[in-house]
C-alpha positions in Angstrom: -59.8 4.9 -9.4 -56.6 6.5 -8.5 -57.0 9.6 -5.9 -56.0 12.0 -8.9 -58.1 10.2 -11.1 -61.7 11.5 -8.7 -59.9 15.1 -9.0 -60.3 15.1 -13.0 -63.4 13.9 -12.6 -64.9 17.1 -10.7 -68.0 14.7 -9.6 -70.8 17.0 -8.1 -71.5 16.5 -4.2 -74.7 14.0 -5.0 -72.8 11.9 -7.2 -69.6 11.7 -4.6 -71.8 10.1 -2.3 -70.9 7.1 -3.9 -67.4 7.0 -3.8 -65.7 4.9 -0.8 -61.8 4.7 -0.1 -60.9 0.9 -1.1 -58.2 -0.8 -0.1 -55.8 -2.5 -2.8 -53.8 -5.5 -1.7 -50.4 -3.5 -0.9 -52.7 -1.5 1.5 -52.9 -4.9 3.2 -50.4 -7.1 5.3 -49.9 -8.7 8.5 -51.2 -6.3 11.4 -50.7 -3.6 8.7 -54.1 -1.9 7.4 -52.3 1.1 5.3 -54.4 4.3 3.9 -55.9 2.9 1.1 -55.0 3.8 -1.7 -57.8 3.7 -4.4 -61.3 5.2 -4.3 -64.2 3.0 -5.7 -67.4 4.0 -7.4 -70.0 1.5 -5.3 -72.4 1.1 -7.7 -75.1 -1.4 -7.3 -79.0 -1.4 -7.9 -79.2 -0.2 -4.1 -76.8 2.5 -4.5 -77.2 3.6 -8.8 -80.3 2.7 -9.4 -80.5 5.0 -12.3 -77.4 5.8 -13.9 -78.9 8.8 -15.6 -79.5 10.3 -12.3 -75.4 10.3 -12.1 -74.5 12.0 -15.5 -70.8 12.3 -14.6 -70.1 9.4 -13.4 -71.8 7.6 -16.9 -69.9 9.8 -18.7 -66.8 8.2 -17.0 -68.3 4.5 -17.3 -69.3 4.9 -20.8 -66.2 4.3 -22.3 -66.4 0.5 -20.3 -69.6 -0.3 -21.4 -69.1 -2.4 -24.4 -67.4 -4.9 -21.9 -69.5 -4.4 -18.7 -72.7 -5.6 -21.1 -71.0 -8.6 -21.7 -70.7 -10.0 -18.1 -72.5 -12.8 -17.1 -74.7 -11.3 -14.4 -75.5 -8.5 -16.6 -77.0 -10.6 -19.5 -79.1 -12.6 -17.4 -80.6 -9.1 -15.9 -79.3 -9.6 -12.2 -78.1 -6.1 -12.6 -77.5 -3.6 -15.0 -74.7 -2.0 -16.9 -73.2 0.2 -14.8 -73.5 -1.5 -11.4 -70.6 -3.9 -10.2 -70.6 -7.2 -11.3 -71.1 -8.5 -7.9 -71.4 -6.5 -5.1 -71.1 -7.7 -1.5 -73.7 -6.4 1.4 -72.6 -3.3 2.3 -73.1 -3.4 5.7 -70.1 -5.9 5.3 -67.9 -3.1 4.7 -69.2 -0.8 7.3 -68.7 -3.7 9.9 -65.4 -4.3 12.6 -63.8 -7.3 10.8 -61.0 -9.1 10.2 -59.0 -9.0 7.2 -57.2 -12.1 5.5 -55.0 -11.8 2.5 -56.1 -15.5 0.1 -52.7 -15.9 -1.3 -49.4 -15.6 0.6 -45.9 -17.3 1.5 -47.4 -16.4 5.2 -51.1 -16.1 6.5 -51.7 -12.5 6.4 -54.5 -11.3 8.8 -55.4 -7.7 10.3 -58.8 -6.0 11.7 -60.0 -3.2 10.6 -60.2 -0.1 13.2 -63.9 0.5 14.9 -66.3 2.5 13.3 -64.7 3.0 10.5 -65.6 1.6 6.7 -63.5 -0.9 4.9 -64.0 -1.4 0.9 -61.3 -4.3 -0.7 -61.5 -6.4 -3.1 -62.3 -10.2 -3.7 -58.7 -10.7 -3.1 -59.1 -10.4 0.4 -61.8 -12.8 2.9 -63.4 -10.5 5.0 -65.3 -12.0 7.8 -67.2 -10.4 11.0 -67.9 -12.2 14.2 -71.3 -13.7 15.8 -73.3 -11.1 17.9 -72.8 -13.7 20.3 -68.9 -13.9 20.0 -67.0 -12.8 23.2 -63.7 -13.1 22.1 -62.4 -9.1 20.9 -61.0 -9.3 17.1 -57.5 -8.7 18.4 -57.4 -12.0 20.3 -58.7 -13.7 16.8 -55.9 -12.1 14.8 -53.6 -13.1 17.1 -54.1 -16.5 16.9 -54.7 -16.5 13.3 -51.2 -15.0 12.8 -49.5 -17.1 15.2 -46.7 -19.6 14.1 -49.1 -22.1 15.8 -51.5 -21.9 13.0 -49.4 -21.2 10.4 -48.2 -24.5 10.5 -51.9 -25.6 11.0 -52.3 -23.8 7.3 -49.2 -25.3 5.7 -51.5 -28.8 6.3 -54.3 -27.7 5.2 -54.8 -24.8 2.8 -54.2 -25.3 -0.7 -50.5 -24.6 -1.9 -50.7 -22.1 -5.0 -46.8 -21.9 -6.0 -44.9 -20.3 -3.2 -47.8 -19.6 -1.2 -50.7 -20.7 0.4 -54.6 -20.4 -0.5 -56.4 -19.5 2.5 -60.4 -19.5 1.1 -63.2 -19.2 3.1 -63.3 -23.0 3.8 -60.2 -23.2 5.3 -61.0 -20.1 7.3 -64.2 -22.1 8.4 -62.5 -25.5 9.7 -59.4 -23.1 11.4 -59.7 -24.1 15.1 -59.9 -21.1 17.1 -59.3 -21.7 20.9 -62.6 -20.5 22.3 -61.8 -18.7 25.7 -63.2 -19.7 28.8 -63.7 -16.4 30.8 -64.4 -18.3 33.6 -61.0 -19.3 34.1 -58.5 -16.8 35.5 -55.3 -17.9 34.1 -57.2 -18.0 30.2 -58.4 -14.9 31.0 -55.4 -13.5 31.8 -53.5 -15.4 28.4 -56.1 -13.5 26.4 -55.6 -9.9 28.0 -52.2 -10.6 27.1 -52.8 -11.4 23.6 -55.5 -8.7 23.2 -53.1 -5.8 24.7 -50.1 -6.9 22.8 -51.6 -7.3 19.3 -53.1 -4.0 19.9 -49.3 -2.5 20.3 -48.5 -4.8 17.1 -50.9 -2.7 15.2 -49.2 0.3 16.7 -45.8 -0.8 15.7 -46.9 -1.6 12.1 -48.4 2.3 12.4 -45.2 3.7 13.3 -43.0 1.4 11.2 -44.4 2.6 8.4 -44.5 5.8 8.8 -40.4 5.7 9.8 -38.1 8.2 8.5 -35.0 7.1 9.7 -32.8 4.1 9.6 -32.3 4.3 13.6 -36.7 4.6 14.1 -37.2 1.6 11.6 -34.6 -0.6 12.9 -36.5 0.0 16.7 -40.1 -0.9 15.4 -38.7 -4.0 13.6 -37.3 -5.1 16.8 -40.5 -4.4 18.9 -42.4 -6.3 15.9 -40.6 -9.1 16.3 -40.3 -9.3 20.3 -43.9 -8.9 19.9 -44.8 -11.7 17.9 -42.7 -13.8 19.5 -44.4 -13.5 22.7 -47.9 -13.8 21.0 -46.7 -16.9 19.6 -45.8 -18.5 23.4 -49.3 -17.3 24.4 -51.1 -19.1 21.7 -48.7 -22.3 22.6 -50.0 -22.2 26.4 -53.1 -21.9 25.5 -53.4 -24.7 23.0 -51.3 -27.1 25.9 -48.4 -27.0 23.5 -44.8 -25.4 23.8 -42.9 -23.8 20.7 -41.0 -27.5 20.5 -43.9 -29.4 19.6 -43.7 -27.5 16.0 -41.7 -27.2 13.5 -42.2 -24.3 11.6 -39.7 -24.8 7.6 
């Protein structure tokens, strides 16, 4: 739903309980998570299990349910009506994760900020880390974004026109230097890469919030000095140097 959409609605308090800001793909883009900019009604047998229960919010899906019967999932009794077709964990969007765009003329990846809930849509791979994993998110974007395996993705995703099809298979073979903490000049690669993807989210922040010509044409720059030196990070720590690829 659009923002203005919920306002003619006029849902009562109960029923807004089920109403999460969700991110649409323009929301979305490298180091960028924008305010989203749609609100969804998360409705599953967990969270609706009678729809009855939510009178204004059937009212508003009413008009829908000639089609919603007719999904697959519905006729076969997995779910009813009302409820989304299918509906990921929800504890996946309450997690810190990392955010990857499927279809793009560049790998698009950006993690979402701590403690806070992130609803998209099956447009987007969302995938959290291991317990285990020591590694902080920002390290993982920054390698996931880098030039380095960009041109690992241009040999192995799927090419879909222009762009490239980054699914969750491809996500699983990607080969993520693992960092050895034991080591003090890795250790010191990955602080690097941690603190400066950190003040790439910052300068995506301000970017787009930029008024003026003069402010936008300073976060650009400090974008792109930025990436460039994540890029000669991820080089030394894969033993390669920015010669060894060629990037077209």
């Amino acid at each position: 739903l659009q923002p203005q959409e919920v306002q003619r609605l006029a849902l009562p308090v109960r029923e807004q309980t089920v109403l999460h800001p969700y991110h649409d793909l323009q929301d979305i883009g490298r180091y960028r998570l924008s305010d989203p900019s749609l609100v969804l009604i998360y409705s599953t047998p967990k969270t609706i299990p009678d729809i009855d229960e939510y009178p204004s919010i059937r009212s508003h899906l009413a008009r829908f349910r000639p089609i919603m019967e007719e999904r697959r999932e519905t006729k076969k009794g997995s779910n009813s009506w009302w409820h989304l077709h299918w509906p990921r964990d929800e504890e996946l969007w309450k997690s810190h994760k990392i955010l990857s765009v499927q279809m793009g003329t560049r790998p698009t990846f950006v993690p979402t900020p701590h403690g806070k809930s992130v609803y998209v849509s099956f447009s987007v791979n969302v995938f959290v880390p291991f317990e285990a994993t020591k590694e902080d998110l920002n390290y993982i974007t920054g390698v996931l974004n880098s030039k380095l395996l960009w041109e690992w993705y241009k040999h192995h995703a799927k090419r879909r026109g222009a762009g490239l099809e980054i699914n969750g298979h491809v996500l699983a073979a990607t080969p993520i230097h693992r960092i050895d903490f034991s080591k003090a000049a890795e250790k010191k690669r990955y602080d690097e890469i941690v603190a400066k993807v950190e003040a790439m989210l910052e300068a995506q922040k301000e970017l787009t919030k930029a008024k003026t010509d003069k402010d936008k044409t300073y976060y650009e720059k400090r974008f792109a000095a930025l990436d460039t030196q994540i890029d000669r990070l991820v080089y030394d720590l894969y033993g390669l140097t920015e010669k060894d690829i060629q990037i077209v």
